[in-house]
C-alpha positions in Angstrom: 148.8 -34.7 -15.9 146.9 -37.5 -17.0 148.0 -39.8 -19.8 146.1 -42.7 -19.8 142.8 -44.3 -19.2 142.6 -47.9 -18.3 139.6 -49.7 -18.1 139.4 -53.6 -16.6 137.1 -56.1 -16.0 138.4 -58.2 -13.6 136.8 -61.7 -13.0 138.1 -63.9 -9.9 137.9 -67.8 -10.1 136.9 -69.2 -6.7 137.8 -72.4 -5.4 134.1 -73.4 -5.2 132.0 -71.1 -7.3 131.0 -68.3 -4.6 129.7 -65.2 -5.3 132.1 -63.1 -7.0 130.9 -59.7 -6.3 132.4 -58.8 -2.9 135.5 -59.7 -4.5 134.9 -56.9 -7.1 133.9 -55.0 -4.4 136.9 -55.4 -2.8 139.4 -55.0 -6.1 137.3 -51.3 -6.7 138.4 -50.9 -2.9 142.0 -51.4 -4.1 141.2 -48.5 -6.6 139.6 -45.8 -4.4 142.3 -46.8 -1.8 145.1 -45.6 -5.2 143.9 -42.0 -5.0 143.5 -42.1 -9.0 140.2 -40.6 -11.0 137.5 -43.5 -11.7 134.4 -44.4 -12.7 132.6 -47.6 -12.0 130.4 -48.8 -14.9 127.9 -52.0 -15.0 130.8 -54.1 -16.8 133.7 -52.3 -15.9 135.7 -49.5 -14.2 137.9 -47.1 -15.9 140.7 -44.9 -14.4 142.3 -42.0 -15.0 145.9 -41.3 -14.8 149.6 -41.7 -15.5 149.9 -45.3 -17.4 152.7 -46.7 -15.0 150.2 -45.9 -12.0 147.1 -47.1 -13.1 149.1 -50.9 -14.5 150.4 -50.5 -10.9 146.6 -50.6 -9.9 145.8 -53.4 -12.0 149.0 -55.7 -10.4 147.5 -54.4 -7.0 143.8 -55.6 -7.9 145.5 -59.0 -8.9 147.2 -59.2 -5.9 144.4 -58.9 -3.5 142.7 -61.1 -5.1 144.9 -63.9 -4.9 145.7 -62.6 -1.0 141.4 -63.5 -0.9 142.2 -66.9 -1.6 141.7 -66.6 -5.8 143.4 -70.0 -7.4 143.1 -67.3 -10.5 141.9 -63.5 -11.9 141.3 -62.9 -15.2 141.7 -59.2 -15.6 140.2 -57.5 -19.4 142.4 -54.8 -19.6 141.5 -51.4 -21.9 144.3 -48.7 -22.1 143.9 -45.7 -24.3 147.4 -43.3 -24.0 148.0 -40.3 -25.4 151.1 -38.4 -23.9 149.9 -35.1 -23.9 146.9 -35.6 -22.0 144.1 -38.2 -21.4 141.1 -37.4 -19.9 137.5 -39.4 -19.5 135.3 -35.8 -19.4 137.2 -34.7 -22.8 136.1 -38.1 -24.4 132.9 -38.1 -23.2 131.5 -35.0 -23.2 129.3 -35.1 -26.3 127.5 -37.4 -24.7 127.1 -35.5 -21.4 
């Protein structure tokens, strides 16, 4: 069962200012690649999931990143937990 959602924003530096967006690409790769629930927003993604998985995630994202030649990441990280269940459908769905 789901516990957690974690949203991030993760920004990579580049050595010489390129075009970060194939690199975000890539770090949403690392996420569908995880097997975990997520949704990909305009200035975010959030996933759904146990809490030690989905920080796993997030160190996986950061690691690719730096694998792509990143100097740096900054990574803006959202986690709301709630052990007896988490979900992104229950919290949304007035809105839906």
């Amino acid at each position: 069962m789901a516990n957690a959602l974690v949203s991030i924003q993760i920004i990579p530096k580049t050595k010489s200012g390129e075009d970060t967006i194939p690199l975000i690409d890539e770090a949403i790769s690392v996420i569908d690649a995880s097997g975990v629930k997520y949704e990909v927003h305009p200035l975010e993604t959030t996933m759904e999931g146990d809490l030690t998985t989905l920080l796993n995630v997030v160190k996986e994202m950061n690691d690719r990143m730096v694998q792509r030649g990143c100097p740096s990441v900054i990574s803006q990280v959202k986690i709301f937990y709630k052990p007896d269940g988490a979900s992104m459908d229950k919290l949304t769905e007035k809105y839906r």
